[in-house]
C-alpha positions in Angstrom: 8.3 -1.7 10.1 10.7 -1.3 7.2 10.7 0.9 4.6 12.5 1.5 1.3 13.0 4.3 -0.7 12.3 4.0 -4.1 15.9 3.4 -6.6 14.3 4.1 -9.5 13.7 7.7 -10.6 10.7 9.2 -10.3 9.7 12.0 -13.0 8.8 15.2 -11.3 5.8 15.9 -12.8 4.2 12.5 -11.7 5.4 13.1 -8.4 3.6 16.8 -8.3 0.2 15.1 -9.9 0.4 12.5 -7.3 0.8 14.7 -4.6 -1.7 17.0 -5.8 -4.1 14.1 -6.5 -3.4 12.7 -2.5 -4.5 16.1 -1.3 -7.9 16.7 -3.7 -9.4 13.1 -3.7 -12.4 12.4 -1.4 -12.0 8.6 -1.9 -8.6 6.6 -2.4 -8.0 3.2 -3.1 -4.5 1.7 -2.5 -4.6 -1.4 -4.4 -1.5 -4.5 -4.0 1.0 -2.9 -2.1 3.2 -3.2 0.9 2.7 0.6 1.4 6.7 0.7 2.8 7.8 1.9 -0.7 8.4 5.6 -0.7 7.4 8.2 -1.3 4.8 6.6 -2.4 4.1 4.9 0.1 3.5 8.5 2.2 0.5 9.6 0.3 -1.8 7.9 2.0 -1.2 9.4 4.6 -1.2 12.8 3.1 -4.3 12.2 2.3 -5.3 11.1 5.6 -4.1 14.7 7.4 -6.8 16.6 5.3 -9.5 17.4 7.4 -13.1 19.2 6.8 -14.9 21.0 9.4 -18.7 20.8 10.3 -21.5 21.4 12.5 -24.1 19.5 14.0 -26.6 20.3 16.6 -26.7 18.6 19.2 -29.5 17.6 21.5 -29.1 20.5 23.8 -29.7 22.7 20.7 -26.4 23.6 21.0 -23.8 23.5 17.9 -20.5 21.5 17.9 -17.9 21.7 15.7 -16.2 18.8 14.0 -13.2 18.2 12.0 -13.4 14.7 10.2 -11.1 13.3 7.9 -12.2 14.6 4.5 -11.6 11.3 2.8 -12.2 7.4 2.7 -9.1 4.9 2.3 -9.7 2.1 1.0 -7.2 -0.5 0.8 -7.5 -3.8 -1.7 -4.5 -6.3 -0.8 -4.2 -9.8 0.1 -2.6 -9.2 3.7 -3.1 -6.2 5.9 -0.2 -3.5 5.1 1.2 -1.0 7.7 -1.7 1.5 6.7 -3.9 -1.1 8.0 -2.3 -1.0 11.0 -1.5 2.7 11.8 -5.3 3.3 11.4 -4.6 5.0 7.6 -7.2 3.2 5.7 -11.1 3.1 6.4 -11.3 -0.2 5.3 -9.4 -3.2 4.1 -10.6 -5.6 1.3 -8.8 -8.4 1.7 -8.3 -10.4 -1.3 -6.2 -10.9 -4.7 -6.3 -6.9 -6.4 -6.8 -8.7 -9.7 -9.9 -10.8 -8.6 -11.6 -7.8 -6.3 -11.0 -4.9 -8.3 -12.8 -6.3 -11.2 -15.9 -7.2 -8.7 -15.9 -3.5 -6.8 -16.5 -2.3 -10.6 -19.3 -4.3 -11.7 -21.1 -3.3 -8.2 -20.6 0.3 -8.8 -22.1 0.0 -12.1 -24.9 -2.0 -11.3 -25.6 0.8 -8.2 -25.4 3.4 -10.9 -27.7 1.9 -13.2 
């Protein structure tokens, strides 16, 4: 895998909001991207280290502990990227971003209607 570090400049207050965003969202989609420019490219994966922890019962009556991640990945891109690969993302849409995204909107809002 290669990666690149971004050239351009990033402003440091869309940096922080990014990073803060990566750590409170409970559902991300990464939409057209190779996902090897950073450090962008790491929130993802930021993302991915929060976990939740929960119980269940099991059949014994008994109660187990869980950690799960504590959010869903979703990526949108025409080929699989390396967060495919590495297990990052939940699930992988594959398809043109500009032909799906527009299709995964009008089936939320008919589901919410």
């Amino acid at each position: 895998m290669t990666a690149f570090i971004s050239m351009e400049p990033i402003p440091s207050d869309v940096a922080h909001d990014s990073l803060e965003a990566a750590w409170k969202c409970d559902l991300m989609f990464i939409c057209g991207t190779s996902a090897v420019v950073y450090p962008f490219a790491q929130l993802p994966r930021i993302a991915r280290e929060k976990r939740i922890d929960s119980e269940r019962r099991t059949g014994s009556g008994l109660f187990a502990a869980e950690r799960k991640p504590a959010v869903t990945i979703i990526e949108v891109n025409a080929e699989p990227t390396p967060l495919t690969h590495e297990g990052i993302s939940d699930y992988l849409i594959q398809g043109k971003t500009g032909a799906t995204l527009p299709r995964i909107v009008e089936a939320v809002r008919k589901r919410r209607s």
